[in-house]
Each structure stands twice: as structure tokens, then as C-alpha cells.
VMD Tcl script that draws the C-alpha trace (Angstrom):
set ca {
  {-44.06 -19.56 -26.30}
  {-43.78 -17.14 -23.60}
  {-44.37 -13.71 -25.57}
  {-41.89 -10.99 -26.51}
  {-41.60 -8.29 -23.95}
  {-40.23 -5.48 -26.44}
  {-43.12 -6.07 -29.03}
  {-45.78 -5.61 -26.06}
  {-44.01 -2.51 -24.79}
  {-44.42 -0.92 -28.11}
  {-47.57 -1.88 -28.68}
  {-48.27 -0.23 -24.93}
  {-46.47 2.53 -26.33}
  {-48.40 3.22 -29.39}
  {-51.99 2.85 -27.62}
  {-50.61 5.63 -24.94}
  {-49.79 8.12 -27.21}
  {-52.76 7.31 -29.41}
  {-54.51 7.71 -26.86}
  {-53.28 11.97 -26.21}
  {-53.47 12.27 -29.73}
  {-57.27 11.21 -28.99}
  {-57.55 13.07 -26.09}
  {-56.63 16.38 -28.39}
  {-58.77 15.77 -30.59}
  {-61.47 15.41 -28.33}
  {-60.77 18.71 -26.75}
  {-60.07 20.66 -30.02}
  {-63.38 19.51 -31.27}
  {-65.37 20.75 -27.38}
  {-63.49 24.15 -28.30}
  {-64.66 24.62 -32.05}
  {-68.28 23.62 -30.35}
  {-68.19 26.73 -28.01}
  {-66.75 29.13 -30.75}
  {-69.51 28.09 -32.74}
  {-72.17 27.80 -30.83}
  {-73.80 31.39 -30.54}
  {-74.39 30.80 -34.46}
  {-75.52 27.68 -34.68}
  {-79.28 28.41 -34.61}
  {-82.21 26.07 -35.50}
  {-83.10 22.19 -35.09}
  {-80.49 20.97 -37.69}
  {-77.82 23.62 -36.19}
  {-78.78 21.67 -32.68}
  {-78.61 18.21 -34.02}
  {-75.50 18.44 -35.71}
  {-74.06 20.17 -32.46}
  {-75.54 17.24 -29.90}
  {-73.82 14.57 -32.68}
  {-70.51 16.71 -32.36}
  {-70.88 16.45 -28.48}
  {-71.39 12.75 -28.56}
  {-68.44 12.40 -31.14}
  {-66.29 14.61 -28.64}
  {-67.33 12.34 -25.39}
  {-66.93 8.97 -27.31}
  {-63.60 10.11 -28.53}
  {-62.31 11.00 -24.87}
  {-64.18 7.55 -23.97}
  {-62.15 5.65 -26.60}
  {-58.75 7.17 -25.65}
  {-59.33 6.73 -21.97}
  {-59.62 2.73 -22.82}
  {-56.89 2.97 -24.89}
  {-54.38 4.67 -22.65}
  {-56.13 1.62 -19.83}
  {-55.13 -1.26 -22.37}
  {-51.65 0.61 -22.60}
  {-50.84 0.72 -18.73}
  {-52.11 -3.03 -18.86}
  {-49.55 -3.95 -21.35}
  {-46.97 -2.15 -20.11}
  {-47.44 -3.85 -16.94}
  {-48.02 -7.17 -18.74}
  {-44.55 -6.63 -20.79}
  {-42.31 -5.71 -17.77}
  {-43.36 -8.81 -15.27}
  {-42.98 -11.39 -18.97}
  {-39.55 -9.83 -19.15}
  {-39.10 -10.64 -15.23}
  {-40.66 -13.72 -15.64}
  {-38.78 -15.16 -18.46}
  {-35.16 -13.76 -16.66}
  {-36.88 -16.03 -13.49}
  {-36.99 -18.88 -16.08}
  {-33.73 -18.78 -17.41}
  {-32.21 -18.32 -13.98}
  {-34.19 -21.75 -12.72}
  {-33.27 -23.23 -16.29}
  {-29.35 -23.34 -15.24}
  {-29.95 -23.63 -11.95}
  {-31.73 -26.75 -13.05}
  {-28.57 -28.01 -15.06}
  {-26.41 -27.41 -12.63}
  {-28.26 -29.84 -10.10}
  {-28.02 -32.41 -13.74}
  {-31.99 -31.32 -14.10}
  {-33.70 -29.84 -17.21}
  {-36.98 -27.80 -17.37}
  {-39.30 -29.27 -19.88}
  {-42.57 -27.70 -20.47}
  {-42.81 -26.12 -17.33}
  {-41.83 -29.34 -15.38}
  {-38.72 -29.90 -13.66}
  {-37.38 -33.83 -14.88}
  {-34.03 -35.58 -14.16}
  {-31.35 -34.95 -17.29}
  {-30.98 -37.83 -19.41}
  {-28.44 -40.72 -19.14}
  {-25.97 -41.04 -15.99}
  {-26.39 -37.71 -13.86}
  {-24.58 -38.21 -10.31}
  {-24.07 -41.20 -7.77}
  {-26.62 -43.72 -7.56}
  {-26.46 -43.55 -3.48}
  {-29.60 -42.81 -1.13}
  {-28.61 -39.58 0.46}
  {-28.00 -38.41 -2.96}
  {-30.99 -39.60 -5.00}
  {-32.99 -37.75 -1.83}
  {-31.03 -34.90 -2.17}
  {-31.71 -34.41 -6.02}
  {-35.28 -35.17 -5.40}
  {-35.17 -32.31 -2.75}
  {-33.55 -29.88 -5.05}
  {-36.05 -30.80 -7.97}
  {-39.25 -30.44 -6.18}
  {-37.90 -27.26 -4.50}
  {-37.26 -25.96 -8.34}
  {-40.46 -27.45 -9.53}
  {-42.30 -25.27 -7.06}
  {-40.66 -21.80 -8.05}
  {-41.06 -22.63 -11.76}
  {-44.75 -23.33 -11.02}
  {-45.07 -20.51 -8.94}
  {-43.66 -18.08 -12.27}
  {-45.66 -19.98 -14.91}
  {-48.64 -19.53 -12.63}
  {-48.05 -15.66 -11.76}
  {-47.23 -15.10 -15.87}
  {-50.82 -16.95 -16.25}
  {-52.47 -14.75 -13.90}
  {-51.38 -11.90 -16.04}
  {-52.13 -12.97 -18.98}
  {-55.68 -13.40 -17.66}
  {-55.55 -9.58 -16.50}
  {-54.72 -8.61 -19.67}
  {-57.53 -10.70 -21.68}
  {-60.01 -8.99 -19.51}
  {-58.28 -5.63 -20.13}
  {-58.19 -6.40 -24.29}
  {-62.16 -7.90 -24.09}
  {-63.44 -4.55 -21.71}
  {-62.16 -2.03 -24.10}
  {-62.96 -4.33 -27.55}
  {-66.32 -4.21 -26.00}
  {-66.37 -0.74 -25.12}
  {-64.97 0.44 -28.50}
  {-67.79 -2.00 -30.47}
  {-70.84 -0.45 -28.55}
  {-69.07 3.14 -28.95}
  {-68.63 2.43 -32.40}
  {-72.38 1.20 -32.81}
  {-73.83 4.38 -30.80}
  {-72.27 6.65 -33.16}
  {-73.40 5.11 -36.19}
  {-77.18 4.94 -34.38}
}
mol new
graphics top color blue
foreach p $ca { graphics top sphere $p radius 0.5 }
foreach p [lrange $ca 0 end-1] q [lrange $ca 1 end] { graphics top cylinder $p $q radius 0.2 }
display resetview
């Protein structure tokens, strides 16, 4: 439920280097512009060279949000990895107090865990609120990420759809 790191990193990875491959393009296409352009006479020589500009700045446009959405995932795919080894870590530190983490909550084992005294029914309570607060703390930090990267994903779907819809204009 939590994501897989690895397949977010290459996905970060391929956007990135899409995204120079882009930026390439969008160069080598400025530089056949200037070589051509002391021939290119006449109204459809000038249209077709203002729809080769645009094509050249939406390009660079569309790799610049791709390489964005790439640092965003990168990000996004090195704190899931931290925060599912911050899970795992609370998950036995959990069992070793004879607690389990269930859907993000912290709840007593099942069946006969420890002595049925005060001090240590307190005690247990203490050490599962304590671990109920640092799980929610990670859950809530991964969720504030995930946000981030929503944002990230919708800014440069958007971008790409009214890029998309300019060029075709």
C-alpha cells in the first residue's frame, strides 16, 4: 500500500533524461532556424518559421516540466524508501513491546502479552502511545508528500494539455 521506491526512481529517471533528450531537440531545432533563416523569404517562409519557434519554446517548456516532475519523484521515492525503513523499524519495535501496527495504528498483540499488574499495563500504554505518535508522525510526513507530488503530476499534466492545445491552434 505504501508505493515501491525503485519503480518511482525509474520513472524519475526516465522523465530526467527525457527531458535532455527534449532539451536537444529544442536547441537543434533554434540552430537549423538561424542557418535557415537568411533564405526563408516571404509570408509562408515567416509563418512556418514563427510555428518552428513556438515548436522550439514549447519543446524546452515541456522538458523543463518534465525534468520538475523528475526531481519531484526522485525526492518522493527516496523519503517512501526512508519512510517505509521508519515503518519496519517501529513494526518490531512494536513486537518487541508484545504490540502490532495495524493500519497505521499501534494495538495490543492478541491473546496473553505480559503481566496483568498496574505499573505494567501503564507502562505498555506508555510505550504504545509513544509508538503511535512516531508512526503517525511517518504516515503523516509520507502523506504530505504524496500531496507534493499530486500537485507536481496535475501542474505539468496541465501545462503539457494547454501546450499541446496551443500547438495544434
Amino acid at each position: 500500500m505504501l508505493g515501491d521506491p525503485g519503480s518511482l526512481s525509474a520513472l524519475a529517471s526516465s522523465l530526467r533524461s527525457r527531458a535532455v533528450q527534449l532539451h536537444a531537440d529544442a536547441e537543434a531545432l533554434r540552430a537549423a532556424l538561424a542557418d535557415a533563416a537568411p533564405g526563408w523569404r516571404g509570408p509562408s517562409a515567416l509563418e512556418r518559421r514563427r510555428r518552428a519557434e513556438r515548436l522550439a519554446e514549447a519543446t524546452a517548456t515541456t522538458a523543463d516540466a518534465m525534468d520538475a516532475c523528475g526531481r519531484t519523484l526522485h525526492s518522493t521515492a527516496t523519503e517512501l524508501a526512508e519512510a517505509i525503513a521508519r515503518l519496519r523499524a517501529l513494526e518490531e519495535e512494536a513486537g518487541a513491546a508484545g504490540l502490532d501496527v495495524r493500519d497505521g495504528t499501534v494495538e495490543r498483540s492478541w491473546g496473553i502479552t505480559g503481566v496483568a499488574d498496574a505499573h505494567s499495563v501503564d507502562e505498555a500504554e506508555r510505550v504504545r502511545a509513544s509508538l503511535q505518535e512516531r508512526v503517525h508522525h511517518v504516515v503523516t510526513t509520507l502523506g504530505r508528500h504524496r500531496t507534493l507530488l499530486t500537485a507536481e503530476c496535475a501542474r505539468a499534466s496541465e501545462l503539457l494539455r494547454t501546450t499541446s492545445a496551443a500547438l495544434r491552434a
